[in-house]
C-alpha positions as CSV (number, residue, x, y, z in Angstrom):
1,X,6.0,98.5,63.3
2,X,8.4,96.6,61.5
3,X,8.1,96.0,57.4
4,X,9.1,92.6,56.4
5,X,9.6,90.4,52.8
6,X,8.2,87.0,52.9
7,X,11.3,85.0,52.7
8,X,12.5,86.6,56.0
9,X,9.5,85.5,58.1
10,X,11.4,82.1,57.8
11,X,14.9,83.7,58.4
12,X,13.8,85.2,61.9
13,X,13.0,81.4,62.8
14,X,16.4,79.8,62.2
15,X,18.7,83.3,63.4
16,X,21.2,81.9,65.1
17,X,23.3,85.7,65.2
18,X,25.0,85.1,62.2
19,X,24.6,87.2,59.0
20,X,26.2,88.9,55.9
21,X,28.2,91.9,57.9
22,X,28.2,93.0,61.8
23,X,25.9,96.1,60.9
24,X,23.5,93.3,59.5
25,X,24.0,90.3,62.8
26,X,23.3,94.1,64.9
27,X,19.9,95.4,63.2
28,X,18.7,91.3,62.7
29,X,19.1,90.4,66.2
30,X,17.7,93.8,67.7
31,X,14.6,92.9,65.1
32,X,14.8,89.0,66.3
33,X,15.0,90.2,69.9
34,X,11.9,92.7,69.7
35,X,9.6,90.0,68.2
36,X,10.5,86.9,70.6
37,X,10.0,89.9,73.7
38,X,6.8,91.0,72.5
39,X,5.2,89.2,69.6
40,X,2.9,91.6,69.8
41,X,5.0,93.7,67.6
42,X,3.1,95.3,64.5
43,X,4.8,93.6,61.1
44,X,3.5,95.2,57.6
45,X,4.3,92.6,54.7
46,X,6.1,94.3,51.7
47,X,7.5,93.5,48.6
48,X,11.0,93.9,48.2
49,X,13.8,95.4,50.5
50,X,12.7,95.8,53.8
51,X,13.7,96.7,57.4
52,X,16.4,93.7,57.4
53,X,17.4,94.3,53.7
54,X,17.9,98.4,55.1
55,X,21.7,96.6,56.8
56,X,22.4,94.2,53.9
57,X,26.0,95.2,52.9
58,X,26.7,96.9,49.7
59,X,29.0,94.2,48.5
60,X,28.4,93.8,44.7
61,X,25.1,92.8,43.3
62,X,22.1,93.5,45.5
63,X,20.8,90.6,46.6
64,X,17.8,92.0,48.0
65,X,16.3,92.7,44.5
66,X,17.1,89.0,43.0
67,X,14.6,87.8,41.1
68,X,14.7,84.3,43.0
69,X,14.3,86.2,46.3
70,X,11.5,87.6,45.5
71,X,9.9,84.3,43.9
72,X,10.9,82.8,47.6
73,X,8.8,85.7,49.4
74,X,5.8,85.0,46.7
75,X,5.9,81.2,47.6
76,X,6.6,81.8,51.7
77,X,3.6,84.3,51.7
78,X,1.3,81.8,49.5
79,X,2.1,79.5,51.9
80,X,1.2,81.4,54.8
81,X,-1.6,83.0,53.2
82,X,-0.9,86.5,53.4
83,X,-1.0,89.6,51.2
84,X,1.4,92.3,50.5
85,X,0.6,95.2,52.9
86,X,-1.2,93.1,54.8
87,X,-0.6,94.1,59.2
88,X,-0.5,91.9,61.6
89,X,1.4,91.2,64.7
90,X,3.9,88.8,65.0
91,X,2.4,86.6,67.3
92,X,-0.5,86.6,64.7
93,X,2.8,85.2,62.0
94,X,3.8,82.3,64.4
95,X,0.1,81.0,64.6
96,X,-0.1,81.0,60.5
97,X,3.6,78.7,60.8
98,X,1.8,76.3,63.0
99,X,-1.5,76.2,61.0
100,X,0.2,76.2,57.6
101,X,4.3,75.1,57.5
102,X,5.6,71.9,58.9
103,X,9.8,71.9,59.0
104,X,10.3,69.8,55.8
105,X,8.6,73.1,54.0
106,X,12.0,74.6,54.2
107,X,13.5,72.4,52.0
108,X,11.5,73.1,48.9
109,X,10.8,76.6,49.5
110,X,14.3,78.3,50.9
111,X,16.3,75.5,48.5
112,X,18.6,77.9,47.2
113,X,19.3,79.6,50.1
114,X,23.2,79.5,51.2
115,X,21.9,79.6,55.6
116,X,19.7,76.1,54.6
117,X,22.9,74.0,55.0
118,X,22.9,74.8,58.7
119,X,19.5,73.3,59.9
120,X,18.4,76.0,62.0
121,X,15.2,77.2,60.0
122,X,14.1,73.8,60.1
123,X,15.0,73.9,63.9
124,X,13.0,77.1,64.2
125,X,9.7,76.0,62.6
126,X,9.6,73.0,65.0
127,X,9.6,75.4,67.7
128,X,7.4,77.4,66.4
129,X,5.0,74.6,66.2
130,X,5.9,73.4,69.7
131,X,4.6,77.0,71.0
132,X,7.9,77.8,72.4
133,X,8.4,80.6,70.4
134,X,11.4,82.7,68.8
135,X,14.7,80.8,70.1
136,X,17.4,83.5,72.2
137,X,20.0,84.2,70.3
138,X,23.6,84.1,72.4
Protein backbone atom coordinates (compact mmCIF):
# COMPACT_ATOMS: atom_id res chain seq x y z
CA UNK A 1 0.00 0.00 0.00
CA UNK A 2 1.17 3.19 -1.08
CA UNK A 3 0.39 6.67 1.15
CA UNK A 4 -0.41 9.52 -1.00
CA UNK A 5 -1.17 13.67 -0.57
CA UNK A 6 -4.06 14.94 -2.60
CA UNK A 7 -2.26 17.09 -4.97
CA UNK A 8 -0.28 14.01 -6.25
CA UNK A 9 -3.38 11.94 -7.24
CA UNK A 10 -3.35 14.61 -10.18
CA UNK A 11 0.57 14.48 -10.60
CA UNK A 12 0.48 10.56 -11.33
CA UNK A 13 -1.98 11.53 -14.26
CA UNK A 14 0.17 13.93 -16.27
CA UNK A 15 3.98 11.91 -15.31
CA UNK A 16 5.53 12.13 -18.19
CA UNK A 17 9.15 10.76 -16.32
CA UNK A 18 10.24 13.97 -15.48
CA UNK A 19 10.71 15.32 -11.96
CA UNK A 20 12.79 17.44 -9.37
CA UNK A 21 16.11 14.92 -9.20
CA UNK A 22 16.84 11.34 -10.78
CA UNK A 23 16.25 9.65 -7.27
CA UNK A 24 12.73 11.40 -7.55
CA UNK A 25 11.88 10.53 -11.81
CA UNK A 26 13.21 6.67 -10.12
CA UNK A 27 10.76 6.20 -7.01
CA UNK A 28 7.73 8.38 -9.17
CA UNK A 29 7.83 6.19 -12.07
CA UNK A 30 8.30 2.80 -10.10
CA UNK A 31 5.02 4.27 -8.08
CA UNK A 32 3.34 5.44 -11.64
CA UNK A 33 4.29 2.03 -13.09
CA UNK A 34 2.75 -0.10 -10.06
CA UNK A 35 -0.66 1.70 -10.31
CA UNK A 36 -1.21 1.69 -14.24
CA UNK A 37 -0.11 -2.47 -13.90
CA UNK A 38 -2.35 -3.14 -11.20
CA UNK A 39 -4.78 -0.40 -10.21
CA UNK A 40 -5.65 -2.53 -7.81
CA UNK A 41 -2.93 -1.20 -5.67
CA UNK A 42 -3.93 -0.22 -1.97
CA UNK A 43 -3.44 3.90 -1.66
CA UNK A 44 -4.01 5.49 2.01
CA UNK A 45 -4.71 9.36 1.69
CA UNK A 46 -2.44 11.42 4.04
CA UNK A 47 -1.77 14.74 4.94
CA UNK A 48 1.53 15.94 4.19
CA UNK A 49 4.77 14.33 2.85
CA UNK A 50 4.17 11.11 1.55
CA UNK A 51 5.67 8.11 -0.43
CA UNK A 52 6.52 10.58 -3.43
CA UNK A 53 7.54 13.49 -1.10
CA UNK A 54 10.00 10.42 0.76
CA UNK A 55 12.54 11.27 -2.84
CA UNK A 56 11.94 14.98 -3.06
CA UNK A 57 15.44 16.50 -3.02
CA UNK A 58 16.73 18.33 -0.08
CA UNK A 59 17.48 21.45 -2.09
CA UNK A 60 16.49 24.45 0.17
CA UNK A 61 13.10 24.99 1.46
CA UNK A 62 10.90 21.95 1.65
CA UNK A 63 8.48 22.14 -0.58
CA UNK A 64 6.51 19.28 0.64
CA UNK A 65 5.40 21.29 3.75
CA UNK A 66 4.29 24.57 1.76
CA UNK A 67 1.43 25.90 2.95
CA UNK A 68 -0.13 26.26 -0.76
CA UNK A 69 0.56 22.50 -1.27
CA UNK A 70 -1.20 21.49 1.20
CA UNK A 71 -4.28 23.98 0.43
CA UNK A 72 -3.92 22.19 -3.23
CA UNK A 73 -4.29 18.58 -1.53
CA UNK A 74 -7.44 20.04 0.60
CA UNK A 75 -9.05 21.38 -2.69
CA UNK A 76 -7.97 18.05 -4.92
CA UNK A 77 -9.45 15.78 -2.15
CA UNK A 78 -12.78 18.02 -1.76
CA UNK A 79 -13.02 17.59 -5.16
CA UNK A 80 -12.79 14.02 -5.28
CA UNK A 81 -14.51 13.53 -2.18
CA UNK A 82 -12.22 11.82 -0.08
CA UNK A 83 -11.00 11.88 3.50
CA UNK A 84 -7.58 11.90 5.03
CA UNK A 85 -6.76 8.24 5.92
CA UNK A 86 -9.27 7.25 3.88
CA UNK A 87 -8.03 3.37 1.69
CA UNK A 88 -8.95 2.69 -1.33
CA UNK A 89 -7.43 1.22 -4.43
CA UNK A 90 -6.33 3.04 -7.15
CA UNK A 91 -8.68 1.89 -9.59
CA UNK A 92 -11.26 2.99 -6.98
CA UNK A 93 -9.20 6.88 -7.55
CA UNK A 94 -9.57 6.82 -11.34
CA UNK A 95 -13.46 6.09 -11.10
CA UNK A 96 -13.80 9.33 -8.54
CA UNK A 97 -11.63 11.42 -11.68
CA UNK A 98 -14.26 10.39 -14.01
CA UNK A 99 -17.29 10.94 -11.73
CA UNK A 100 -15.99 14.21 -10.28
CA UNK A 101 -12.91 16.18 -12.47
CA UNK A 102 -13.26 17.17 -16.04
CA UNK A 103 -9.53 18.47 -17.58
CA UNK A 104 -10.25 22.21 -17.27
CA UNK A 105 -10.29 21.33 -13.24
CA UNK A 106 -6.60 21.59 -13.48
CA UNK A 107 -6.45 24.92 -14.24
CA UNK A 108 -7.97 26.33 -11.15
CA UNK A 109 -6.90 23.84 -8.74
CA UNK A 110 -2.94 23.01 -9.72
CA UNK A 111 -2.60 26.99 -10.89
CA UNK A 112 0.50 27.51 -9.24
CA UNK A 113 2.05 24.57 -9.99
CA UNK A 114 5.50 25.02 -12.14
CA UNK A 115 4.58 21.05 -14.29
CA UNK A 116 0.89 23.01 -15.38
CA UNK A 117 2.76 24.76 -18.27
CA UNK A 118 3.31 21.42 -19.98
CA UNK A 119 -0.26 20.14 -20.55
CA UNK A 120 0.15 16.78 -19.52
CA UNK A 121 -2.24 16.65 -16.30
CA UNK A 122 -4.85 17.94 -18.43
CA UNK A 123 -3.76 15.25 -20.99
CA UNK A 124 -4.02 12.68 -18.18
CA UNK A 125 -7.54 13.41 -16.88
CA UNK A 126 -8.96 13.10 -20.37
CA UNK A 127 -7.63 9.68 -20.27
CA UNK A 128 -8.68 8.92 -17.31
CA UNK A 129 -12.14 9.79 -18.38
CA UNK A 130 -11.69 7.98 -21.69
CA UNK A 131 -11.08 4.57 -19.43
CA UNK A 132 -7.71 4.19 -20.94
CA UNK A 133 -6.07 4.41 -17.82
CA UNK A 134 -2.49 5.58 -16.43
CA UNK A 135 -0.41 6.69 -19.74
CA UNK A 136 3.28 4.50 -20.04
CA UNK A 137 5.82 6.45 -19.28
CA UNK A 138 9.02 6.05 -21.96
Amino acid sequence: MYKLRGHHLFCLLGYRGMGYSQEYVENMTRLHQTLRVNPSTGIEIVKGPDHLCEKYPNSGEYHCQDVHIYERDAAILKKLGLQIGQILYWEDIEARIRKHIVPSDIEGVCESCSWRKYGVCEEGVQEIIEGKGLREVE
